[in-house]
C-alpha positions in Angstrom: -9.5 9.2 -17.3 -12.9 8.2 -18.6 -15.5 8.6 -15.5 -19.1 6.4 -15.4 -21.9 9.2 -16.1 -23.0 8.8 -12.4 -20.2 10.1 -11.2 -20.8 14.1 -11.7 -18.6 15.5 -8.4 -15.7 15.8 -6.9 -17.3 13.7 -4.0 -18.5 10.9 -6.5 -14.9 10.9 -7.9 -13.0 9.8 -4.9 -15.4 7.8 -4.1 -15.4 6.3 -7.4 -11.5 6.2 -6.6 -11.6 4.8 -3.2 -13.7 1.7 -3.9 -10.6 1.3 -7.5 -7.6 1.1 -4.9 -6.9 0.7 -1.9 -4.3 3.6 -1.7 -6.9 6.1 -2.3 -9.0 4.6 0.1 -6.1 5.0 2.4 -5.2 8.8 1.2 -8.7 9.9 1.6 -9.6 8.5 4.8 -8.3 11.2 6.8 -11.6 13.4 6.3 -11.2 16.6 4.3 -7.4 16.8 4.7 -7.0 16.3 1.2 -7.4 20.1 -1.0 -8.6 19.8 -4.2 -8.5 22.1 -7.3 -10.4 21.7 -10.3 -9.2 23.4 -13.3 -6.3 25.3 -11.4 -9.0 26.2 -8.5 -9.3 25.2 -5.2 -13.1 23.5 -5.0 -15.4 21.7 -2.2 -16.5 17.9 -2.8 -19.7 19.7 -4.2 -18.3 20.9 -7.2 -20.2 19.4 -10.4 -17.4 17.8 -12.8 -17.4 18.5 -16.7 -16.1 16.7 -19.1 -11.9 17.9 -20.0 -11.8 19.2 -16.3 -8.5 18.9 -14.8 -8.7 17.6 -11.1 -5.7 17.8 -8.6 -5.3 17.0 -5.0 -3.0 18.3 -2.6 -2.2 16.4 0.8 -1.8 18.1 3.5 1.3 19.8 4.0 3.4 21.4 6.6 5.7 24.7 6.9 7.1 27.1 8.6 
């Protein structure tokens, strides 16, 4: 996915997501449920985003 050159976080990226679709809006909503890893790496919203990065969320899950 090609990004806008303001958007140089993984904050700015779901934000950038949320305002594209509403079922991100929905998905993200819940706070900072959602993990996600950047290059194979778990990262905070903070993380600076370079170009080829591979970004991945996880939703919350459950076990036992």
């Amino acid at each position: 996915m090609e990004l806008p050159e303001a958007i140089t976080s993984v904050q700015g990226l779901i934000d950038h997501l949320r305002v594209g679709d509403p079922h991100f809006d929905t998905l993200f909503n819940d706070g900072n449920k959602v993990l996600v890893a950047v290059n194979q790496t778990v990262v905070d919203r903070n993380h600076v985003l370079s170009n080829d990065d591979e970004i991945a969320f996880f939703p919350p899950m459950t076990g036992g």
